[in-house]
C-alpha positions in Angstrom: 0.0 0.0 0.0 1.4 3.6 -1.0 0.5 5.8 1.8 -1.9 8.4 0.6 -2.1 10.2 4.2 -1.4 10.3 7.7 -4.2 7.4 8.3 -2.2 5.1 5.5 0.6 5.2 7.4 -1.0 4.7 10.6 -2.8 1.8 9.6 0.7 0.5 8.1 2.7 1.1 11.6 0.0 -0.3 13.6 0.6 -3.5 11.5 4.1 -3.3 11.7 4.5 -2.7 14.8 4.3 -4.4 18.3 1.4 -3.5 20.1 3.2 -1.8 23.0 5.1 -0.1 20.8 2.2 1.7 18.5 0.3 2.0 21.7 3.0 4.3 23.2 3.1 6.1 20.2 -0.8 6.3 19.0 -2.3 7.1 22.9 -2.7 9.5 24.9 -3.2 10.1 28.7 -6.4 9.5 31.2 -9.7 8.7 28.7 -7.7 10.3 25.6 -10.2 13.3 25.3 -7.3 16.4 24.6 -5.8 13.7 22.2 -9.0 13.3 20.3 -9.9 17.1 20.5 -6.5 18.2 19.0 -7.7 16.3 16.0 -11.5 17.6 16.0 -11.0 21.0 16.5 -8.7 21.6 14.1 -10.3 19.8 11.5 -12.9 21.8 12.3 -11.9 25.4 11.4 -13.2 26.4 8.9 -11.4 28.6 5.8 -12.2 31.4 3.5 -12.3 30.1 -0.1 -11.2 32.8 -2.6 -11.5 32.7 -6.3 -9.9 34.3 -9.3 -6.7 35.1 -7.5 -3.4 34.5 -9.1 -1.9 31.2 -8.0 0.3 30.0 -10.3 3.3 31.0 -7.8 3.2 29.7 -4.2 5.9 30.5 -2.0 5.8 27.9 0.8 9.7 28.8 2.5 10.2 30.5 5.7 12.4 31.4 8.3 13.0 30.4 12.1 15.4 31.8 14.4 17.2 32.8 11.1 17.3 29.1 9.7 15.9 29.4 6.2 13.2 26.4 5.7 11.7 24.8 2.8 8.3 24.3 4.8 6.8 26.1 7.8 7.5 22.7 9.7 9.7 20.6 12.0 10.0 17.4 12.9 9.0 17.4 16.4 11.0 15.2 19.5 9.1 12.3 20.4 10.6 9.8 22.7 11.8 6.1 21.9 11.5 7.1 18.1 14.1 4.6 17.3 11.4 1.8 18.6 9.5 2.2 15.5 12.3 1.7 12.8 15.8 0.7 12.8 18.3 3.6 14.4 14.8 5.1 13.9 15.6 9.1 14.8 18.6 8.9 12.2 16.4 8.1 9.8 14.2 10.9 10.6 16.3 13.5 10.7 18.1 12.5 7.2 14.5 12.6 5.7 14.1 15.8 7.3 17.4 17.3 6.2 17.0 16.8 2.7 13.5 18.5 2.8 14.7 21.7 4.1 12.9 21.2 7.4 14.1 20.9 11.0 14.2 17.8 13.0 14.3 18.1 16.9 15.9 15.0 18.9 14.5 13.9 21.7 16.3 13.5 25.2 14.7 10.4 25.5 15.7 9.8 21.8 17.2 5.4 21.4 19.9 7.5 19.4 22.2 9.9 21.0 22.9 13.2 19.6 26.6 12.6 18.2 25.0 9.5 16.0 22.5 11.7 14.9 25.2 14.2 13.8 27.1 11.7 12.2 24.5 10.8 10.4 23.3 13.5 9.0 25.1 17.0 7.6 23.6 20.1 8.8 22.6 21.0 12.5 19.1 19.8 14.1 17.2 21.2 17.2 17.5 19.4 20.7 14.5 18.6 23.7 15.6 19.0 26.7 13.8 17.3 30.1 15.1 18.7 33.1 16.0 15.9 35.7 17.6 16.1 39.4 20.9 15.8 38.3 22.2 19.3 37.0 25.8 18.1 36.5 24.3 16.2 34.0 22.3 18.5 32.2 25.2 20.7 31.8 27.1 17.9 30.5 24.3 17.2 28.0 23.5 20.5 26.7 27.2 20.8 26.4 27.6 18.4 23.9 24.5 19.7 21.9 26.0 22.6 21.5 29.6 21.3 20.2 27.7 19.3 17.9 26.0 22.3 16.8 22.5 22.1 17.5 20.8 25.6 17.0 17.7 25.7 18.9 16.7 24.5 22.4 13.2 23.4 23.1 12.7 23.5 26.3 9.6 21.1 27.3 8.0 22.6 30.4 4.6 20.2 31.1 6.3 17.0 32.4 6.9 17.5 35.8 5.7 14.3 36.9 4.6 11.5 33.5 0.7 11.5 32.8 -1.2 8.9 33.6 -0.9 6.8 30.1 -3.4 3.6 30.8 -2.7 2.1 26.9 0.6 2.2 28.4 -0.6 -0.6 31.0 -2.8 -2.3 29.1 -0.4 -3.2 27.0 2.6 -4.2 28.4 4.8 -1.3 28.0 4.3 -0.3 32.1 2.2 -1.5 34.9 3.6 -5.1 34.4 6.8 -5.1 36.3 9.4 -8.1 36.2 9.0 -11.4 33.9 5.5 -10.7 33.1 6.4 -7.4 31.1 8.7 -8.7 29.7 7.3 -12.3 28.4 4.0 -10.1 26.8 6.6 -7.9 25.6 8.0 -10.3 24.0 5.0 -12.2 22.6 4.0 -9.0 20.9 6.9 -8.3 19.4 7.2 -11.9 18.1 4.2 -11.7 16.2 6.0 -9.2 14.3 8.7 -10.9 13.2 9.7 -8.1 10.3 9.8 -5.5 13.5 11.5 -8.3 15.5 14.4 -8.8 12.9 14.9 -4.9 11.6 14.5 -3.2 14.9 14.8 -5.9 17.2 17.9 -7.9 16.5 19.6 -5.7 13.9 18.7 -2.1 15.5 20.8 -3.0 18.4 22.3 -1.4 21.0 18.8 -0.6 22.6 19.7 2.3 24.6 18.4 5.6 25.4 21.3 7.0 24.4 21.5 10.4 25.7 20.8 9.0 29.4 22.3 5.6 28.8 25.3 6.6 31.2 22.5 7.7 34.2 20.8 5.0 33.4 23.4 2.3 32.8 23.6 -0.7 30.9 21.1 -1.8 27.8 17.6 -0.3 28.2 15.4 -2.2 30.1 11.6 -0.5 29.8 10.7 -1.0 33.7 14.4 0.3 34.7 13.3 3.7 32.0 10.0 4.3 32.9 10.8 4.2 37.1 13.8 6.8 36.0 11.9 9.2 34.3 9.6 9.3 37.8 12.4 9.3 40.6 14.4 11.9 38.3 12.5 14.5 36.6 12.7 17.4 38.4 9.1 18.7 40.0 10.5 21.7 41.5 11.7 23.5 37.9 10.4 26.9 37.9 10.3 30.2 36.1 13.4 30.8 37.9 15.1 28.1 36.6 14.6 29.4 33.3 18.3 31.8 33.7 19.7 28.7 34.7 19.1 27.1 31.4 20.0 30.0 29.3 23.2 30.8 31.3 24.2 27.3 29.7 22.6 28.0 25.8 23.7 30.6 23.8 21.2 29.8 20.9 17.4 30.2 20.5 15.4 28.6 23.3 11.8 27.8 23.5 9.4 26.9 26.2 7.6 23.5 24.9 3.8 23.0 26.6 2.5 26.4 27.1 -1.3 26.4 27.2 -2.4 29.2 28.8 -2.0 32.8 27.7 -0.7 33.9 31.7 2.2 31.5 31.5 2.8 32.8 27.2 3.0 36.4 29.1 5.7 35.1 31.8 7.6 32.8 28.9 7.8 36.5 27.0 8.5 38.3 30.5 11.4 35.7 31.1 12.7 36.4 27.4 12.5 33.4 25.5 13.1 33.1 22.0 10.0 31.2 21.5 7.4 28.9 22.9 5.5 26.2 21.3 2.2 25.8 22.2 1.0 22.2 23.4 -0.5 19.9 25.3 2.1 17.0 25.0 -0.3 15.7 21.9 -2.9 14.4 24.6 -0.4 12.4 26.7 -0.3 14.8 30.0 -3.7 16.5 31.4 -6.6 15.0 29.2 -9.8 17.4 30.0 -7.2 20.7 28.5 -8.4 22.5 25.3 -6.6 21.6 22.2 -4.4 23.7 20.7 -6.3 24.4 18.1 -8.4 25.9 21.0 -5.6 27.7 22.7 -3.4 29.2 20.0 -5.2 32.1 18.7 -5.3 33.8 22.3 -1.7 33.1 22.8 -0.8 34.6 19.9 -2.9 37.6 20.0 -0.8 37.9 23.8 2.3 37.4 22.5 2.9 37.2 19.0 4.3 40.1 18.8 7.0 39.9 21.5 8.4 36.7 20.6 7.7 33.4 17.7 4.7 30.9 18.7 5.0 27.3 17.1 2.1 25.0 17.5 1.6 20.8 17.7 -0.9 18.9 18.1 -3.3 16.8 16.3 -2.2 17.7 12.6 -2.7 15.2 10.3 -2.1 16.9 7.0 -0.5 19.9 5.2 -4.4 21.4 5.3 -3.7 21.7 9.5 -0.6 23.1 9.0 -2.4 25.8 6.9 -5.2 26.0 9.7 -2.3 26.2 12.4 -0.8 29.2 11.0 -3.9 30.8 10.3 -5.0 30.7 13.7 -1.6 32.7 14.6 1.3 30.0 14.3 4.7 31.0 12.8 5.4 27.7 12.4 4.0 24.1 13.2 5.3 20.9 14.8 4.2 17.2 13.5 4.8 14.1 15.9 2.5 11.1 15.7 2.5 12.2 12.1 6.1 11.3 11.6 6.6 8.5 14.1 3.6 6.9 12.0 5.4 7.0 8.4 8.7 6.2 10.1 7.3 3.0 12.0 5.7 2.1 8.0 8.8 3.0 5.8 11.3 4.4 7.7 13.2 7.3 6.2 11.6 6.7 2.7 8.6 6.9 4.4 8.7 10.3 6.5 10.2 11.4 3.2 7.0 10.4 1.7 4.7 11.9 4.4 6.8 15.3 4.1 5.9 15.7 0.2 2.1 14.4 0.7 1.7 17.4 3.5 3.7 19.9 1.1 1.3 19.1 -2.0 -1.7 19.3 0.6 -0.3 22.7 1.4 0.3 23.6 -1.9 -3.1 23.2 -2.5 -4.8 25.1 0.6 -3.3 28.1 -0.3 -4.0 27.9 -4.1 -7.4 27.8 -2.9 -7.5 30.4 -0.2 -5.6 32.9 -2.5 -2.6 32.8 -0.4 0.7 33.2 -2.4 3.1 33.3 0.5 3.5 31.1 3.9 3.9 35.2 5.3 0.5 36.3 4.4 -1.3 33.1 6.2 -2.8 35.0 9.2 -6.9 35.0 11.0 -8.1 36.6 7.7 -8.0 33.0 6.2 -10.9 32.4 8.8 -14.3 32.0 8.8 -14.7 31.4 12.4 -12.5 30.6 15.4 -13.0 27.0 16.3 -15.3 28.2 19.9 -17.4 30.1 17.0 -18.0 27.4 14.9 -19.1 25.3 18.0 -21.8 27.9 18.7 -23.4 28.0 15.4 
């Protein structure tokens, strides 16, 4: 099957993949109502058609943090990427290098950053989770920056890990010892493509940016109680100098939600925030993004850049993003979706599909120029619409 959008390839990693494994990546937290309404409400804004405009040149580049790009996109961190294909986040980030997009690494990423940087030839963006052990950070932003990451995103709505129950239902947590791993194991041997590409061959399994605090190969009990005994709760606005006394590039606040804490981000003088809810996998019962952004950006859109993720499925809802007052979007289940079903081919794939979709909602809103998308390309706000 040739993927013909984001639900092709989510049909082809859910059969591709162990059931733990697409779980983690396809759920969300609590009853998985934010993750569903990321999707809904965006789909449901609703755009100005215009007619008899001259189309016949569409400028879809644009610039971040003075990075030219060939789309108003990255490739957003997401966590034990390299789960879903072999050395899965080098794979990514080659596919999104030779797009002209940015990919962000994950600190949670199976690949560390100096693999990614060998494998690819320009500089990428790096996630950082603030844990306990400062020493370390330092250590790890550090080497970001020698390898010449250019932008920090800074994810600020983790302080403790959601409560993920496909996580338990399936294996990947709440089934401690020889039990997780045995069902573990049973799933991922009725997928014996997965089990040879990405099991056997996609060895070490590490997390490799933590692999030294964590020790040893990765063991998925051993990572998940890690990530609850050492993220650090107590990270405030405060701690916010701390970080950039040890970045000298862009940083932005990842998981802002609410227009007070866009206001402080500015106040604090970020570079940028991106607003999110995690994709669902945090506080379920928050609005969506789609919900949230065009407040935040009205707040502060003029005092620093606003990115936006969060339930976009195609190059029409990175249209509606930016319309609603994005500079520039973030795609995560998206990519993990086409990398789990073709690996670098396919997140190559998925990148030209949402281009062409693109392409084609600003032909038909008379937009010429990524620039000139703004809340004029709106009918109605998504609460609006909801009223009707």
């Amino acid at each position: 099957m040739k993927p013909a959008d984001v639900n092709d390839f989510r049909e082809l990693a859910r059969r591709r993949l162990p059931h733990f494994i697409f779980d983690y990546i396809d759920g969300g937290s609590y009853s998985e109502v934010t993750l569903r309404q990321n999707v809904a409400d965006l789909q449901h804004v609703a755009l100005r058609q215009r007619v008899l405009c001259d189309v016949s040149t569409l400028d879809l580049t644009t610039e971040l943090f003075g990075q030219p790009l060939a789309l108003p996109l990255a490739l957003a961190p997401v966590g034990l990427a390299g789960l879903a294909a072999r050395r899965g986040e080098v794979q990514a980030a080659r596919a999104a290098e030779a797009h002209g997009v940015p990919f962000c690494l994950s600190t949670v990423s199976a690949c560390p950053l100096d693999e990614v940087a060998r494998g690819t030839t320009k500089p990428f963006w790096f996630q950082l989770y603030m844990i306990r052990d400062r020493a370390f950070m330092q250590s790890l932003l550090d080497q970001a920056q020698a390898l010449g990451c250019t932008a920090l995103l800074f994810t600020v709505d983790l302080p403790v890990p959601g409560s993920r129950y496909r996580d338990v239902r399936s294996g990947l947590t709440g089934s401690p010892g020889l039990n997780g791993k045995v069902r573990r194991l049973l799933q991922a041997a009725a997928k014996p493509g997965w089990a040879w590409d990405v099991g056997f061959r996609g060895r070490p399994h590490q997390l490799g940016n933590v692999a030294q605090v964590i020790g040893g190969n990765m063991v998925l009990e051993d990572f998940f109680a890690w990530l609850r005994n050492n993220f650090d709760a107590s990270v405030t606005w405060r701690d916010i100098e701390w970080v950039r006394s040890r970045w000298s590039g862009p940083i932005l606040l990842k998981g802002i939600l609410d227009v007070e804490d866009a206001r402080m981000a500015a106040d604090a003088g970020v570079d940028g925030i991106v607003v999110s809810n995690h994709g669902g996998r945090q506080l379920d019962g928050v609005p969506s993004t789609a919900a949230a952004l065009p407040g935040i950006a009205a707040a502060v859109g003029d005092r620093m850049t606003v990115l936006a993720d969060g339930g976009v499925r195609s190059g029409l809802d990175v249209f509606r993003m930016l319309a609603l007052g994005a500079k520039g979007v973030l795609i995560g289940r998206a990519w993990a979706y086409a990398l789990a079903a073709g690996g670098e081919a396919g997140v190559a794939h998925l990148l030209r599909l949402l281009e062409a979709e693109l392409r084609v909602a600003m032909a038909l809103t008379g937009c010429t120029r990524v620039r000139d998308i703004g809340p004029e390309m709106l009918v109605l706000p998504p609460q609006a619409s909801k009223e009707r």
